[in-house]
Kinemage of the C-alpha trace (Angstrom):
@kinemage 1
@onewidth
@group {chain A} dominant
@subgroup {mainchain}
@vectorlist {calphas} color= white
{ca unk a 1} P 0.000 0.000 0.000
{ca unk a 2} L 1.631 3.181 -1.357
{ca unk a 3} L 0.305 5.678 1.586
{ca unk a 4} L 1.135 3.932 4.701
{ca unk a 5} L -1.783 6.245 6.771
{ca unk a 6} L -3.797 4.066 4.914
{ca unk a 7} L -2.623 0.498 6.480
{ca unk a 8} L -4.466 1.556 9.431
{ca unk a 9} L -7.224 1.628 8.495
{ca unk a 10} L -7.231 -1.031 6.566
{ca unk a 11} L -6.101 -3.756 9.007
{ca unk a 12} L -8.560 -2.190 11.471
{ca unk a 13} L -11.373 -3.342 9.098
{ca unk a 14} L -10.240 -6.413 8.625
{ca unk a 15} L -9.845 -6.596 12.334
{ca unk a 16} L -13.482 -5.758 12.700
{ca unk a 17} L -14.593 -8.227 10.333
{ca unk a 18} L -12.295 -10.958 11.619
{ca unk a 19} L -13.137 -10.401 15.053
{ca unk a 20} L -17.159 -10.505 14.490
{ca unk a 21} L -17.113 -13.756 12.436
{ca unk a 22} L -14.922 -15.513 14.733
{ca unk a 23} L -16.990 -14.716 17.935
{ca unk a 24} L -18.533 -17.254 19.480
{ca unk a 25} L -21.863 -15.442 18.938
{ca unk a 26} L -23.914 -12.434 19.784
{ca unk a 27} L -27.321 -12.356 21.977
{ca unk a 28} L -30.804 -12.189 20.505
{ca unk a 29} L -33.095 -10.014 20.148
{ca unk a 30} L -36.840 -9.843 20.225
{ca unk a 31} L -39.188 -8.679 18.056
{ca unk a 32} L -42.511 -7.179 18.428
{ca unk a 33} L -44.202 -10.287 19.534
{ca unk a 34} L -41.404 -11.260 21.925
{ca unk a 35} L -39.743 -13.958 19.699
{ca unk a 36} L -36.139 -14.306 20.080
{ca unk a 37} L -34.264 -13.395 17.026
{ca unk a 38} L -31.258 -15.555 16.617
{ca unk a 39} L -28.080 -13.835 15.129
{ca unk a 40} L -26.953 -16.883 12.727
{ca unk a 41} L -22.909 -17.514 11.910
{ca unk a 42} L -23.593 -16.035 8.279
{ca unk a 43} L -25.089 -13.011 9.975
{ca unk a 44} L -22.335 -12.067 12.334
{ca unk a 45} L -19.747 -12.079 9.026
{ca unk a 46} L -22.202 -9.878 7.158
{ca unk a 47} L -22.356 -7.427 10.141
{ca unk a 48} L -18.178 -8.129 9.986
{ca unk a 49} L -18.076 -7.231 6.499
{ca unk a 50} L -20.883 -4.007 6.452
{ca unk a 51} L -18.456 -2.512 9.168
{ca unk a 52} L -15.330 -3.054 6.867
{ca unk a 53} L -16.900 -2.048 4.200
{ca unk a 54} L -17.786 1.234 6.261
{ca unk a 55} L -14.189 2.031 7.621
{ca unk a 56} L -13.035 0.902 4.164
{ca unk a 57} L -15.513 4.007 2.101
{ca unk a 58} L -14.628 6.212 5.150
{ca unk a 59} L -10.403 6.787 5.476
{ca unk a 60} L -10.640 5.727 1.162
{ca unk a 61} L -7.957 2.962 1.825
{ca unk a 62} L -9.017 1.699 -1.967
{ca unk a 63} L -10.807 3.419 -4.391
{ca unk a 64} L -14.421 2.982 -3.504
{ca unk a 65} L -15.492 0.830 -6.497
{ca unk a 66} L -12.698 -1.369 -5.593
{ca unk a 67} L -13.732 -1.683 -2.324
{ca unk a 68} L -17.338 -2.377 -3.551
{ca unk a 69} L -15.628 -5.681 -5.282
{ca unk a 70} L -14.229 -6.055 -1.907
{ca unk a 71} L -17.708 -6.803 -0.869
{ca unk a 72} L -18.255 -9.585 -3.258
{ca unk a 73} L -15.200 -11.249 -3.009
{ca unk a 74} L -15.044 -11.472 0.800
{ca unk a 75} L -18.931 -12.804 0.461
{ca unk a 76} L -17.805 -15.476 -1.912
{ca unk a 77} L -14.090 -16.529 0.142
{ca unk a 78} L -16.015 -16.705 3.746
{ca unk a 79} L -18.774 -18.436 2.072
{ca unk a 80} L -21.233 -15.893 3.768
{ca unk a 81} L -23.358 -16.481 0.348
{ca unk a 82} L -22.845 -18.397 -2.515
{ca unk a 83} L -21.127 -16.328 -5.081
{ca unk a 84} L -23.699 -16.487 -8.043
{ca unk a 85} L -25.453 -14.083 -5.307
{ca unk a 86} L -23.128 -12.303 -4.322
{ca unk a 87} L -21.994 -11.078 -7.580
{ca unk a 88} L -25.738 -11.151 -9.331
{ca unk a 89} L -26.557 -7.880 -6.474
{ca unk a 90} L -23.952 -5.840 -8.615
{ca unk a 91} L -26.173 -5.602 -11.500
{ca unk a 92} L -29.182 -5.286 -9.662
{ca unk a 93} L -32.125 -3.272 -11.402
{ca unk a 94} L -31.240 -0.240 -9.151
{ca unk a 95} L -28.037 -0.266 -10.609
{ca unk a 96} L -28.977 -0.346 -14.089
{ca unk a 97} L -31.115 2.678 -13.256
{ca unk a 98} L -27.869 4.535 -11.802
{ca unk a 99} L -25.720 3.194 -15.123
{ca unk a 100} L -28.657 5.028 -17.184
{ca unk a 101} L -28.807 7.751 -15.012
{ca unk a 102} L -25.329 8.534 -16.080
{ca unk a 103} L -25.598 8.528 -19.246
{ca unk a 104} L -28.110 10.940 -19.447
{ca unk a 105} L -25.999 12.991 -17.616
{ca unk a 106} L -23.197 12.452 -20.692
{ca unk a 107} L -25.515 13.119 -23.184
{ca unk a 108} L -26.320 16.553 -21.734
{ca unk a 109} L -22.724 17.445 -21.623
{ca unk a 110} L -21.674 15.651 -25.307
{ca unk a 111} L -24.810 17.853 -26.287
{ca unk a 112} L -23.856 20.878 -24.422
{ca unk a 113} L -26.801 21.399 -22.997
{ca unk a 114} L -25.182 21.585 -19.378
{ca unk a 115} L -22.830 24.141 -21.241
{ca unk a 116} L -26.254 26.413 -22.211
{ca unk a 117} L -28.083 25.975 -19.025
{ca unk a 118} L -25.167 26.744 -16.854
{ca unk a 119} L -24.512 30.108 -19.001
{ca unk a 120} L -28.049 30.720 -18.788
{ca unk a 121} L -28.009 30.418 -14.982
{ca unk a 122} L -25.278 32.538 -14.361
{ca unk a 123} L -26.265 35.453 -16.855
{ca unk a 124} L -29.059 35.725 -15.096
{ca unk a 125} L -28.062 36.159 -11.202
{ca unk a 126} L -25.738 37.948 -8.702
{ca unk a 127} L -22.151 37.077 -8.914
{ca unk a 128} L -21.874 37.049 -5.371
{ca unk a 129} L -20.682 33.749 -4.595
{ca unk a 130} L -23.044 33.093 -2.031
{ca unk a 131} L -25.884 33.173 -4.438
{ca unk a 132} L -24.385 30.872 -6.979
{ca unk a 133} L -24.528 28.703 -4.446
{ca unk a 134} L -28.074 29.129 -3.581
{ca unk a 135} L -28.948 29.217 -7.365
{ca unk a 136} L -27.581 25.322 -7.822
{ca unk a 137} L -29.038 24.137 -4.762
{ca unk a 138} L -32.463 25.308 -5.692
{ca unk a 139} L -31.982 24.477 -9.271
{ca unk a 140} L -30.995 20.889 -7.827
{ca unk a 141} L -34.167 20.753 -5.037
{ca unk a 142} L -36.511 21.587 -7.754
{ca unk a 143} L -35.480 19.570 -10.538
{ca unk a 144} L -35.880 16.324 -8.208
{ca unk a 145} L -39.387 17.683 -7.734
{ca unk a 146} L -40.603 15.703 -10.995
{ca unk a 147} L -37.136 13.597 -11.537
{ca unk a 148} L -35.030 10.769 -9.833
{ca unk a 149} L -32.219 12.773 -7.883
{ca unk a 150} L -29.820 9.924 -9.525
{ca unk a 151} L -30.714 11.606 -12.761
{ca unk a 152} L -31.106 14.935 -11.629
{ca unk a 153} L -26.981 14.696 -9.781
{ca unk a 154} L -26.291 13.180 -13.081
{ca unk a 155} L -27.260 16.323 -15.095
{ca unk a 156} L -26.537 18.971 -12.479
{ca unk a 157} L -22.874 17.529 -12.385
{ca unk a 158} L -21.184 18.452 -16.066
{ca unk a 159} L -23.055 21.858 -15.260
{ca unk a 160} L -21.752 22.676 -12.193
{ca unk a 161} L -18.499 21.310 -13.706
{ca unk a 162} L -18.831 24.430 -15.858
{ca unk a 163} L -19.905 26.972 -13.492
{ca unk a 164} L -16.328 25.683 -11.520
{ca unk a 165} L -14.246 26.174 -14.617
{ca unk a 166} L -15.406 29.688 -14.670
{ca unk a 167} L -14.624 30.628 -10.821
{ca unk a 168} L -11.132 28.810 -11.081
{ca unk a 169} L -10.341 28.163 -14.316
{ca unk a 170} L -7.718 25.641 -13.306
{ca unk a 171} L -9.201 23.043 -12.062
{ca unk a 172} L -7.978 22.818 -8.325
{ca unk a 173} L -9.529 21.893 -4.878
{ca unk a 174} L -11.094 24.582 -3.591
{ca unk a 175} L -13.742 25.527 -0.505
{ca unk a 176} L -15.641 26.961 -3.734
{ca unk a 177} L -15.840 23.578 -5.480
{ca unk a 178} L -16.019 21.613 -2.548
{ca unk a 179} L -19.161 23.642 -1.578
{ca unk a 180} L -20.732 23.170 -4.629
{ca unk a 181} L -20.700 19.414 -5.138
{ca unk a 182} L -21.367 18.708 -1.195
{ca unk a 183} L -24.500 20.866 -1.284
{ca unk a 184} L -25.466 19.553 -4.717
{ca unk a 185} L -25.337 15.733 -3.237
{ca unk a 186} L -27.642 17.171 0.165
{ca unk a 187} L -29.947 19.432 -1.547
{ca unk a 188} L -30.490 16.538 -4.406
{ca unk a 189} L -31.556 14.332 -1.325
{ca unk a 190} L -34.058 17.512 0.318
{ca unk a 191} L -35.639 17.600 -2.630
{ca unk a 192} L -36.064 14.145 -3.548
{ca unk a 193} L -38.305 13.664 0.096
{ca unk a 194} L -41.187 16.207 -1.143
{ca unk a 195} L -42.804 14.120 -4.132
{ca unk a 196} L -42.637 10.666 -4.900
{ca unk a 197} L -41.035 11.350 -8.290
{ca unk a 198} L -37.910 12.110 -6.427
{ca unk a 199} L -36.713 8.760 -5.317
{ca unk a 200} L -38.222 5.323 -5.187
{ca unk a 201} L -38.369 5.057 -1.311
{ca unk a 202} L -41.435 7.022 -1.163
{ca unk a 203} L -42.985 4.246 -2.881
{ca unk a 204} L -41.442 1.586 -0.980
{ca unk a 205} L -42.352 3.236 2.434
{ca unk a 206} L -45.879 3.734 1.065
{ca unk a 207} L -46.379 -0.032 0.169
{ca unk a 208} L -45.166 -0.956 3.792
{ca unk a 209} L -47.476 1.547 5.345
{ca unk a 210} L -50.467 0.285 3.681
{ca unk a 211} L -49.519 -3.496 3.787
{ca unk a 212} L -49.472 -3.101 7.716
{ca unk a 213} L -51.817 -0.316 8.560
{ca unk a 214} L -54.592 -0.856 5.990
{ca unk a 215} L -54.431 3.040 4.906
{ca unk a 216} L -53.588 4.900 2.121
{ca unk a 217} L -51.372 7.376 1.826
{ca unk a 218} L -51.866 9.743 -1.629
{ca unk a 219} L -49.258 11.544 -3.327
{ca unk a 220} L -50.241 14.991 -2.513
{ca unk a 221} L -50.452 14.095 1.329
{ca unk a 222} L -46.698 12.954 0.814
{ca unk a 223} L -46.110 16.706 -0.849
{ca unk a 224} L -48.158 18.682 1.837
{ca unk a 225} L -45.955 17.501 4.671
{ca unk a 226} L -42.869 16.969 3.079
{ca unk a 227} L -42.556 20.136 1.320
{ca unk a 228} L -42.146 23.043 4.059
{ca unk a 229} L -39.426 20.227 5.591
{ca unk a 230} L -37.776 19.850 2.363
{ca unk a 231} L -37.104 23.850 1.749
{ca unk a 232} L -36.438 23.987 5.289
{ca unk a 233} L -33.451 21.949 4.665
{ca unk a 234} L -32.466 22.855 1.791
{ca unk a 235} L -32.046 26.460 2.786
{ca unk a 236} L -30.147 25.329 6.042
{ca unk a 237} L -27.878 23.166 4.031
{ca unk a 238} L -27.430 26.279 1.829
{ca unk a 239} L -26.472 28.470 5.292
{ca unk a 240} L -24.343 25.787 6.518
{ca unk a 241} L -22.607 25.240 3.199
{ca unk a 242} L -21.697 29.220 3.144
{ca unk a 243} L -20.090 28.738 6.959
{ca unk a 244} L -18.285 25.738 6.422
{ca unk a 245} L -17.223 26.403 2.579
{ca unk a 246} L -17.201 30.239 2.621
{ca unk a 247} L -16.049 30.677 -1.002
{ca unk a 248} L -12.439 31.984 -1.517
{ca unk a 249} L -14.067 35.064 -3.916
{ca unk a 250} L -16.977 36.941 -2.347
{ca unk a 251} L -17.720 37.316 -5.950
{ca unk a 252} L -16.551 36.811 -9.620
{ca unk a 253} L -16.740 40.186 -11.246
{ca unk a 254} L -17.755 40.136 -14.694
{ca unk a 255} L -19.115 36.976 -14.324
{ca unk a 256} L -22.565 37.510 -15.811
{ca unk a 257} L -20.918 39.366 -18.808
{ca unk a 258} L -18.969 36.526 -19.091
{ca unk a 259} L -21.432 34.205 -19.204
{ca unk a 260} L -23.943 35.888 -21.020
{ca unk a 261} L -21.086 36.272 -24.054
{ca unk a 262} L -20.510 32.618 -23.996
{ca unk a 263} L -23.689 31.509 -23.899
{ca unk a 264} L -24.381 33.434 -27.657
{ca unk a 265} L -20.935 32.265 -28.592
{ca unk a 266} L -23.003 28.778 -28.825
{ca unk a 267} L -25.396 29.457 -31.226
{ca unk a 268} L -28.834 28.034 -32.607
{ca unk a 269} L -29.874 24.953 -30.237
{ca unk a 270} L -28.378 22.260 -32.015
{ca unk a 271} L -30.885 19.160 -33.121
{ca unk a 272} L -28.871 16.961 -30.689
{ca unk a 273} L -30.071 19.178 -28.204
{ca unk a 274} L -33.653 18.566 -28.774
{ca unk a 275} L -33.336 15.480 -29.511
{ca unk a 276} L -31.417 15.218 -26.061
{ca unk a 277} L -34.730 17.146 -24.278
{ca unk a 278} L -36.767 15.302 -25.846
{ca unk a 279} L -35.814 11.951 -25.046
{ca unk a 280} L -35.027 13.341 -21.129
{ca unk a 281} L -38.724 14.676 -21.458
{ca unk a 282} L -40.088 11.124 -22.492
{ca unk a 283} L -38.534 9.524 -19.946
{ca unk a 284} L -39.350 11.703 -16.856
{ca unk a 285} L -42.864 11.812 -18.586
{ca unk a 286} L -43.402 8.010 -18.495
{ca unk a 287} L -41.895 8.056 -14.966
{ca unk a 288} L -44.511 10.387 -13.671
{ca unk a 289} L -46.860 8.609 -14.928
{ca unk a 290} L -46.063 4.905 -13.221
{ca unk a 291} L -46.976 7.282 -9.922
{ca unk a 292} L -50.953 8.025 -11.316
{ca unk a 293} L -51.479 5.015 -13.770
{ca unk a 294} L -52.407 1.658 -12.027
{ca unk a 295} L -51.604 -0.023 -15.252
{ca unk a 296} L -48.047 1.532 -15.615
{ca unk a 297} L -46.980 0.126 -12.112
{ca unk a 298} L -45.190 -2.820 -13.395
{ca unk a 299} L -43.425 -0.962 -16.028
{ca unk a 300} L -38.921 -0.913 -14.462
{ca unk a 301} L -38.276 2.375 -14.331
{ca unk a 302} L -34.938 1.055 -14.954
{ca unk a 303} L -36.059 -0.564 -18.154
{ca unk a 304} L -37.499 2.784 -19.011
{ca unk a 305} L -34.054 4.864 -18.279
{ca unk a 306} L -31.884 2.487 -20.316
{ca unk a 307} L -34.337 2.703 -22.915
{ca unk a 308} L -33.258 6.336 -23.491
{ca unk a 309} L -29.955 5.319 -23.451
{ca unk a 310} L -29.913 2.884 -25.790
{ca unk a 311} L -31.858 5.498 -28.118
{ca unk a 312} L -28.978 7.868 -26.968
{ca unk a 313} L -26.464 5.328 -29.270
{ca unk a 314} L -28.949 4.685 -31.938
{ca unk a 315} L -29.664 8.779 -32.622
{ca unk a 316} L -25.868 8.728 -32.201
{ca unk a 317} L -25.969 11.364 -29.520
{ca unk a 318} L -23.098 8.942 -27.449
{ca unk a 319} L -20.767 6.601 -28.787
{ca unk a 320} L -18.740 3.959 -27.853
{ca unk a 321} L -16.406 6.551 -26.427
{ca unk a 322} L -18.858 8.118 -24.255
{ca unk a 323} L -19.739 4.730 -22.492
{ca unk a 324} L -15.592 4.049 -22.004
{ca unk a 325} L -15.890 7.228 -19.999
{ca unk a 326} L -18.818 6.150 -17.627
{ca unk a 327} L -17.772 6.649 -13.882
{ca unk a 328} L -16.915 2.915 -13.643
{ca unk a 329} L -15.974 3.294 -9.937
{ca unk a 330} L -19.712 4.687 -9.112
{ca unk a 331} L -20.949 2.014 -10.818
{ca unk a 332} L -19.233 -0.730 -9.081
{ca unk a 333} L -19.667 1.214 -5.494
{ca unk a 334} L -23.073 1.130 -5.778
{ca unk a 335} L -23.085 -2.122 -7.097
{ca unk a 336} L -21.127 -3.080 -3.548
{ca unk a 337} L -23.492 -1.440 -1.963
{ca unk a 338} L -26.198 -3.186 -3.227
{ca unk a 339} L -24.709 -6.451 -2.712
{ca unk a 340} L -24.162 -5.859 1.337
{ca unk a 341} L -27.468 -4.221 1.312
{ca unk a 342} L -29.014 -7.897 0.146
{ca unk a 343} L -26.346 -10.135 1.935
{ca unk a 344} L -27.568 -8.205 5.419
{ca unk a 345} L -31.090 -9.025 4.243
{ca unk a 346} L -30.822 -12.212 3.816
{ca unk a 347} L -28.315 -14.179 6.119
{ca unk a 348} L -31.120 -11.979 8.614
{ca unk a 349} L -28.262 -9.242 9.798
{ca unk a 350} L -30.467 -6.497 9.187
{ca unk a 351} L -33.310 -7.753 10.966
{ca unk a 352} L -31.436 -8.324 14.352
{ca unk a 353} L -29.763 -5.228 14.009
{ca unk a 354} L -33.415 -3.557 13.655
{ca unk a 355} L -35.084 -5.546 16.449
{ca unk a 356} L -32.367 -5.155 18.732
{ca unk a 357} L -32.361 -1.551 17.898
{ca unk a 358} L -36.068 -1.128 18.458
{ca unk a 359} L -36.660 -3.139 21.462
{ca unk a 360} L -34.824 -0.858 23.100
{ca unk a 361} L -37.470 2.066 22.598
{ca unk a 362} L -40.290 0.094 23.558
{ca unk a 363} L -40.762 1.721 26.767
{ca unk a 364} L -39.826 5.291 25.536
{ca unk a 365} L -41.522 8.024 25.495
{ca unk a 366} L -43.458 8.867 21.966
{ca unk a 367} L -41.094 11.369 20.980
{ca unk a 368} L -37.851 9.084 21.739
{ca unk a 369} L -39.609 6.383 20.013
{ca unk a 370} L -40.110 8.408 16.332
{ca unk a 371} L -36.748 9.974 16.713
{ca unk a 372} L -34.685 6.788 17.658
{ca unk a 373} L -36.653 4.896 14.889
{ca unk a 374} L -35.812 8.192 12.089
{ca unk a 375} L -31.951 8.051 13.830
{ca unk a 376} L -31.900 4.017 13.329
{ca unk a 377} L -32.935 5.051 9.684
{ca unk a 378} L -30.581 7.909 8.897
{ca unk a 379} L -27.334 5.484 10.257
{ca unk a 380} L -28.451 2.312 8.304
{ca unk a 381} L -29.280 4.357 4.776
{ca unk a 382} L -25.322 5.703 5.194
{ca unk a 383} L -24.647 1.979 4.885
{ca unk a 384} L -27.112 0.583 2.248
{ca unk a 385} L -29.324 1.900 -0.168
{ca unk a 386} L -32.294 4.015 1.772
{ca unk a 387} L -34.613 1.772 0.178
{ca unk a 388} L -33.477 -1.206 1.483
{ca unk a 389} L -33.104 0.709 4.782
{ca unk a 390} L -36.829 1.423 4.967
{ca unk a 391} L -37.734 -1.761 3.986
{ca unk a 392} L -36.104 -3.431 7.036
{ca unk a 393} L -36.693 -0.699 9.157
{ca unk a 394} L -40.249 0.661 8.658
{ca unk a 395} L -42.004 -2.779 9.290
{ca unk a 396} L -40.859 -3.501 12.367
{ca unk a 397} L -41.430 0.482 13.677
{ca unk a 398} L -44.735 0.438 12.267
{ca unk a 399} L -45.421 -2.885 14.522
{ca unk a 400} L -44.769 -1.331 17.402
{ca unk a 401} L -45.756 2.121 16.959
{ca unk a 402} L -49.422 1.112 18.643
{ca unk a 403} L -48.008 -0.493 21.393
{ca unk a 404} L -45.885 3.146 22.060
{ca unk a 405} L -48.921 4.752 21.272
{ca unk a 406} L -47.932 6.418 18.664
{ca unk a 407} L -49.881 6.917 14.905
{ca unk a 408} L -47.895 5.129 12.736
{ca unk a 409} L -48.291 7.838 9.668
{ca unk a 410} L -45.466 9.932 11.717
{ca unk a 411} L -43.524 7.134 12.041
{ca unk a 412} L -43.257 6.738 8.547
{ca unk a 413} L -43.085 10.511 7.809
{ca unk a 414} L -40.197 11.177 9.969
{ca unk a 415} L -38.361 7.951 8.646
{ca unk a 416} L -39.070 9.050 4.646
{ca unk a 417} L -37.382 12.349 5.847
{ca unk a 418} L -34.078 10.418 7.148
{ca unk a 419} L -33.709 8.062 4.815
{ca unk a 420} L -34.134 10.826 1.525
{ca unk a 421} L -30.886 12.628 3.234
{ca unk a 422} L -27.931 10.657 4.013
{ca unk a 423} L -24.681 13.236 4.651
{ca unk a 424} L -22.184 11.131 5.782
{ca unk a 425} L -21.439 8.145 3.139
{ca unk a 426} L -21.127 7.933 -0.409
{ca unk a 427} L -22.844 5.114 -0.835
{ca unk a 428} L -26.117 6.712 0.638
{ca unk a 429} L -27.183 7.820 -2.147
{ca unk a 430} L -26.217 8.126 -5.706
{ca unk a 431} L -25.761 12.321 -5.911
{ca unk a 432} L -22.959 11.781 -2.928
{ca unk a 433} L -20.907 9.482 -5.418
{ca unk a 434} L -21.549 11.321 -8.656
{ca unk a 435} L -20.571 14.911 -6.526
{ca unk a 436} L -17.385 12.955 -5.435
{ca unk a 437} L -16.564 12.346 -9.260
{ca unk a 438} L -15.778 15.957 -8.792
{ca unk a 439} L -12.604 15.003 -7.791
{ca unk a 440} L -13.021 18.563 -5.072
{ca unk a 441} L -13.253 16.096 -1.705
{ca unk a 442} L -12.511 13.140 -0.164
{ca unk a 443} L -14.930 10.788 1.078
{ca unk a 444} L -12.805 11.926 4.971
{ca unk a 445} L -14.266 15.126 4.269
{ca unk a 446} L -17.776 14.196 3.054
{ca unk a 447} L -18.137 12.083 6.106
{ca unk a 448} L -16.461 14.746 8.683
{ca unk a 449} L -18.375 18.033 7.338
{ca unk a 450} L -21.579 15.255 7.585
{ca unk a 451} L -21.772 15.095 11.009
{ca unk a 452} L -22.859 18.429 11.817
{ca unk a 453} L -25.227 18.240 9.005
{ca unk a 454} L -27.015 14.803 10.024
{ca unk a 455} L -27.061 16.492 13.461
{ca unk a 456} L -29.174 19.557 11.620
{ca unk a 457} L -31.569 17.365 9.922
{ca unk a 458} L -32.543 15.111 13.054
{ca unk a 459} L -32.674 18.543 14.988
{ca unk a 460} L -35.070 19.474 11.850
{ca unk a 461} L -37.069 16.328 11.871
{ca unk a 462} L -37.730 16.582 15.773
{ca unk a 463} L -39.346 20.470 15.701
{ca unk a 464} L -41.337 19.170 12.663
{ca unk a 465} L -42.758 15.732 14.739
{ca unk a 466} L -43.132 17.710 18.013
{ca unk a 467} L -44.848 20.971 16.410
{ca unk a 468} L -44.903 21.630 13.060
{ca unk a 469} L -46.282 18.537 11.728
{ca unk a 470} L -48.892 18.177 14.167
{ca unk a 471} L -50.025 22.029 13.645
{ca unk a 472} L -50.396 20.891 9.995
{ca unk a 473} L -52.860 18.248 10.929
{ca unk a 474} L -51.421 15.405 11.099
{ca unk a 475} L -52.171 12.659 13.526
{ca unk a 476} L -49.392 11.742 16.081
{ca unk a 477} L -50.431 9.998 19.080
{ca unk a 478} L -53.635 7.235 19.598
């Protein structure tokens, strides 16, 4: 290993994971009906490996796709699950959709239609640094309004790429850049909580909620709550972004000149731009839809994304080189992710860890109940895809919510709200890892400057469960 601050880190994961599988075992747990839930051998080496995978993505001992492999490999050696499994996870559908994602987000930039938008953004506000900011956050929050934030990160990136060149031309670190892509990656997440266009969790959670409660929850119930917490925190990440990444230039004189001359320096909108809209247009058009339309429920949205892609190739809008140059890393970290996601699932990791977690706020009060539950949430969707983090989280919570006395709609409220806004890991969400393509941070930093953040949002959730939410009308104790 080249950087020996590095070999620390790396021998104390595989110290972790060594130590867990070799134990001679861990107690149970209960769950809601007071069954003892047995930790098996296969689920103490997937806890072993989720915590080396952690410390792994933390201190960046490998690259993080490599690490992702790591995850695979170690699954298939300790025979914690057969390796047809292991390896299958990595091109699960959700990865596909991330793949696609992607390559929207090339075509806008082989197009240059991240090139016109980002000229048009920046002709068109104050050059104070400051507001830039606030202009791609909001640009970021309200595109995820009607899009996935995988595809939204994916489209924001090559622009804010752009609007970078243009306040350092050279390329370099700086509290500038690093601002930019961290508060792109949280504000794609604030957004993505207020409609269920933005991410596929509000779905998930949804299906949970009425599987176990026998209610409905519509979409615009989802958007009247969700909403004034969303700006909330997007505005607060904005503030906390300006503290913590106060931009080297108060301002970049000249900038909308600048901009405005490059921007006609482009021309006509090309064909390959439409055609580029267009097929975006289709796509987040047929998305929206699966939400209304019964019928269009079992239509992948993944099949739907790499759809466009593959009509992407055929218009010859990318080509062969332009799939060479996919972020192969992000591709294989999520596809890591994915697989410890499924191998906690099913060797039954998760589920002790949730039961265990849970039990311990049976005799809480209501407050410390919803909170603990959203906190259990916010750590585990660091770890694993948040999807897969409310679907072992929420059905247990939502169990025992009437025993707490508690309505289990702001159960699942408060956890939707964690889950859509993981600040510490890259493998959270997809905008973390696309913003990290950036090349401005480390994952160190993402995780450090985090931890004040994930602080903010709980503190967020909280006010919203104790006062806000209930204020609004919703239901919160039996």
């Amino acid at each position: 290993m080249r950087n020996p601050r590095k070999l620390l880190p790396f021998l104390l994961g595989l110290a972790v994971f060594l130590a867990l599988h070799l134990s001679p075992g861990l107690p149970d747990t209960t769950d809601p009906a007071g069954q003892a839930v047995h930790l098996t051998h296969e689920g103490k080496a997937a806890l072993g490996l989720f915590l080396l995978a952690g410390i792994w993505w933390v201190f960046e001992v490998l690259p993080v796709g490599v690490t992702g492999i790591a995850i695979g490999v170690i699954q298939s050696l300790w025979l914690i699950r057969d390796t047809r499994t292991a390896l299958t996870d990595f091109m699960d559908p959700s990865v596909w959709f991330i793949f696609g994602s992607l390559l929207i987000g090339s075509s806008f930039a082989k197009t240059g239609l991240t090139r016109r938008l980002a000229y048009l953004m920046l002709s068109r506000i104050s050059e104070r640094s400051v507001i830039i900011y606030l202009g791609a956050f909001g640009m970021t929050a309200a595109l995820t309004l009607v899009m996935a934030h995988t595809a939204v990160a994916a489209a924001m990136f090559p622009m804010l790429l752009v609007v970078l060149h243009l306040y350092e031309p050279s390329g370099r670190s700086t509290r500038f850049g690093k601002g930019l892509f961290i508060g792109m990656a949280w504000t794609a997440g604030a957004g993505s909580i207020i409609t269920l266009l933005g991410a596929a969790r509000g779905a998930v959670a949804i299906g949970f909620f009425r599987e176990l409660t026998g209610q409905e929850i519509s979409f615009f119930e989802i958007t009247r709550f969700m909403l004034p917490l969303g700006l909330v925190m997007v505005l607060l990440v904005w503030v906390y972004i300006c503290l913590v990444f106060k931009p080297e230039k108060d301002s970049v004189p000249g900038l909308r000149v600048k901009a405005r001359g490059f921007y006609e320096k482009l021309g006509p909108v090309s064909r390959q731009e439409i055609g580029t809209v267009a097929i975006v247009g289709a796509v987040v058009a047929v998305l929206t839809l699966r939400s209304f339309v019964p019928a269009m429920e079992p239509v992948a949205k993944s099949a739907v994304i790499l759809t466009a892609a593959l009509v992407f190739f055929i218009a010859n809008i990318l080509t062969l080189e332009d799939l060479q140059n996919v972020p192969w890393n992000i591709v294989l970290l999520f596809g890591g992710a994915m697989s410890i996601g499924f191998c906690l699932w099913q060797t039954g990791a998760a589920e002790w860890m949730a039961h265990g977690w849970l039990s311990l706020l049976h005799d809480a009060p209501w407050l410390v109940f919803i909170m603990g539950t959203a906190f259990l949430v916010l750590l585990m969707t660091n770890f694993i895809m948040n999807v897969a983090a409310i679907a072992i989280t929420l059905p247990v919570a939502l169990v025992m919510a009437p025993y707490i006395g508690v309505e289990p709609e702001v159960v699942m409220f408060a956890s939707l709200a964690a889950a859509g806004m993981p600040f510490l890991l890259l493998v959270g969400a997809a905008p973390n890892a696309i913003a990290f393509e950036s090349n401005q941070f480390s994952t160190k930093e993402f995780f450090v400057y985090g931890l004040p953040a994930s602080a903010m949002l709980m503190a967020v959730i909280t006010l919203f469960v104790w006062k806000i939410w209930p204020w609004m009308g919703m239901p919160i104790l039996i």
